[in-house]
C-alpha positions in Angstrom: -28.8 34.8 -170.8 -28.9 38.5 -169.9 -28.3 41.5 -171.8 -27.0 45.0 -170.9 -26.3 47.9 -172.2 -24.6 50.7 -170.2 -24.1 54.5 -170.9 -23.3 56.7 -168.6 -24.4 60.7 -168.9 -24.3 63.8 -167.5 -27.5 65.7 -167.5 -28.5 68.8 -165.5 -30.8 68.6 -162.6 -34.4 69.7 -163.7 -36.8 67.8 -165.9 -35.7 65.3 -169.0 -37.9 63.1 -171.7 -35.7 59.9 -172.0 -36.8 57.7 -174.6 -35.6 54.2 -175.0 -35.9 51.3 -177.7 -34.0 49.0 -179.8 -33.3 48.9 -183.5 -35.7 46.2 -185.1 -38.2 45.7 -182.5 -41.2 47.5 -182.4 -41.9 48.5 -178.9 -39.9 51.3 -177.2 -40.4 53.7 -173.5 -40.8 57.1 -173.0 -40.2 58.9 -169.7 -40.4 61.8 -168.2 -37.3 62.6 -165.0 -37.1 64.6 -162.4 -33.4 64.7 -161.4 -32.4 66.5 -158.1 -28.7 68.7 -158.1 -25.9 66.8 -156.3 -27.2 63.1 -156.8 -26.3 60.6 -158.9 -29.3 57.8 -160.4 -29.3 54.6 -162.0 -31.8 53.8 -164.7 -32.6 50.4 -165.9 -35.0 49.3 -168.6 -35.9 45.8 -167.9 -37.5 44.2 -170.6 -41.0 42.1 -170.9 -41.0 39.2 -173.5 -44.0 37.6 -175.4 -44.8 34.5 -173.7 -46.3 31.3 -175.2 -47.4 27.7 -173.6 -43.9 26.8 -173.3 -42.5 29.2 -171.3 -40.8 32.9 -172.7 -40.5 33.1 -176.6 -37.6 35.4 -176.5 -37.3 35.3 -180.6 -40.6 36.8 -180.5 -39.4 40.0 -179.6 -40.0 42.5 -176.6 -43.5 43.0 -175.2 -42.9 45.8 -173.3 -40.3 47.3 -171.2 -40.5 49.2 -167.4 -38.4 51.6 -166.3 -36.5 51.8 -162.8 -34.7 54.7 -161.0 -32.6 54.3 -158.2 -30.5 56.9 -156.7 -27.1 55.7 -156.1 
């Protein structure tokens, strides 16, 4: 199972903090942007899950998270 969550926003070219995270868990991402004028980007958080012997233990929460941009 897969989870997404899509917003889309319009920001100004330049630099931009983004910070990212989910009510109830206790990990979250900063970043810092560099958008260009005239381009449009796609930003994913993917996140990283606790893992145990068994395989992923997703009712342990998020580990971490990484952050991807793509220009589209």
């Amino acid at each position: 199972m897969q989870y997404a969550f899509e917003q889309k926003l319009r920001l100004k070219s330049g630099n931009h903090l983004i910070f990212f995270g989910i009510p109830g868990e206790q990990c979250y991402k900063e970043i810092n942007l560099t958008l260009e004028d005239g381009e449009t980007y796609l930003l994913q958080f993917k996140p990283h899950y606790h893992w145990v012997r068994s395989g992923t233990a997703f009712e342990l929460g998020v580990r971490s998270y990484s952050a991807v941009l793509n220009k589209i």
